[in-house]
C-alpha positions as CSV (number, residue, x, y, z in Angstrom):
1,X,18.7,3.3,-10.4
2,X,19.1,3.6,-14.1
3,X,20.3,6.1,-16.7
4,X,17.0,7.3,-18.4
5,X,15.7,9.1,-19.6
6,X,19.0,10.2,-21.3
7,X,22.7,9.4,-21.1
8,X,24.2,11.2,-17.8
9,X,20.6,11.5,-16.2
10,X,19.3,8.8,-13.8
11,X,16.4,7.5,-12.4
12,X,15.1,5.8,-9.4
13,X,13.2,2.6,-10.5
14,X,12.0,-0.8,-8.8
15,X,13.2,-3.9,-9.9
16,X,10.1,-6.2,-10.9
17,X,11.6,-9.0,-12.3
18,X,14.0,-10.8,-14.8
19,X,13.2,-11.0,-18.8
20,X,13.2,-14.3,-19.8
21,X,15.7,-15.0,-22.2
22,X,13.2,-16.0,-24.8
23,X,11.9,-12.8,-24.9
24,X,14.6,-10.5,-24.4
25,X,16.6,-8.1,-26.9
26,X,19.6,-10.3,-27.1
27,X,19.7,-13.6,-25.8
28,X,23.7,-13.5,-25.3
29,X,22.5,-10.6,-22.4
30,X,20.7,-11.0,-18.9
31,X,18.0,-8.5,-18.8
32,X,15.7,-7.0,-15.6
33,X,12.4,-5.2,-15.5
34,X,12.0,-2.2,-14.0
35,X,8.9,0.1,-13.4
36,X,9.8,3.7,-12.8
37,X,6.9,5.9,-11.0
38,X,6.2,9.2,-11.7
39,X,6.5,12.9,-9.9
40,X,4.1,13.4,-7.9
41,X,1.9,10.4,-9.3
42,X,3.4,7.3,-8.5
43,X,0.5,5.1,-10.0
44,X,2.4,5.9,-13.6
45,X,5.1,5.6,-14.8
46,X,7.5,3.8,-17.2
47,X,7.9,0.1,-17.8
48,X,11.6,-0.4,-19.3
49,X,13.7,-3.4,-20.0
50,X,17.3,-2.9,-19.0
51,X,20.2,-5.1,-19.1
52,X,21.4,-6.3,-15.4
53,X,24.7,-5.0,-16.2
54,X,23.3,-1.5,-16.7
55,X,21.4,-1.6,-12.9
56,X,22.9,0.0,-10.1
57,X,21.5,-1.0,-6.6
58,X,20.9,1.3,-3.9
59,X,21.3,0.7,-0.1
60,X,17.4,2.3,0.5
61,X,14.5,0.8,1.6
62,X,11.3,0.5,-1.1
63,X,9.6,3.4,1.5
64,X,12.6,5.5,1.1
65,X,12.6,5.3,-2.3
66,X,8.7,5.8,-2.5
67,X,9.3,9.4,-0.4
68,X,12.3,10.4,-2.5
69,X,10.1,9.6,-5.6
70,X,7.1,11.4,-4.3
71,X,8.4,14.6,-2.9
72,X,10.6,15.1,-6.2
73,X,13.9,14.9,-4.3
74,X,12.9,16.8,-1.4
75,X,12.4,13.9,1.1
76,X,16.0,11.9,0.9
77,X,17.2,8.4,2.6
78,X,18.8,8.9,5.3
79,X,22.3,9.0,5.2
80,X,23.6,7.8,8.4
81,X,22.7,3.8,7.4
């Protein structure tokens, strides 16, 4: 999850990757790719390059987080993991 599209709004995203340093914003930073799907689309989306530091990982499987995307929020992970 990320804050985006705005400060105090988040987003659920996948982690694709790492930047490589060459190619990054700042070298002195670690950077991630993330792709975040679309409601109710998931096939588009954003493509974003966020600092590591900025990520925050949730405990939910990659189907979990498909539904939640999906149903706009109406499907949820379960809680009881």
């Amino acid at each position: 999850m990320i804050e985006f599209p705005r400060k105090g709004m988040y987003s659920v995203g996948f982690l694709t990757g790492d930047m490589q340093p060459t190619y990054a914003p700042n070298q002195s930073s670690t950077y991630a790719t993330v792709f975040i799907p679309t409601t109710p689309n998931p096939t588009t989306g954003f493509f974003l390059i966020v600092p590591k530091d900025e990520l925050i990982v949730l405990n939910i499987s990659r189907q979990e987080a498909m539904a939640l995307i999906i149903s706009g929020g109406i499907i949820q992970p379960d809680s009881k993991k």
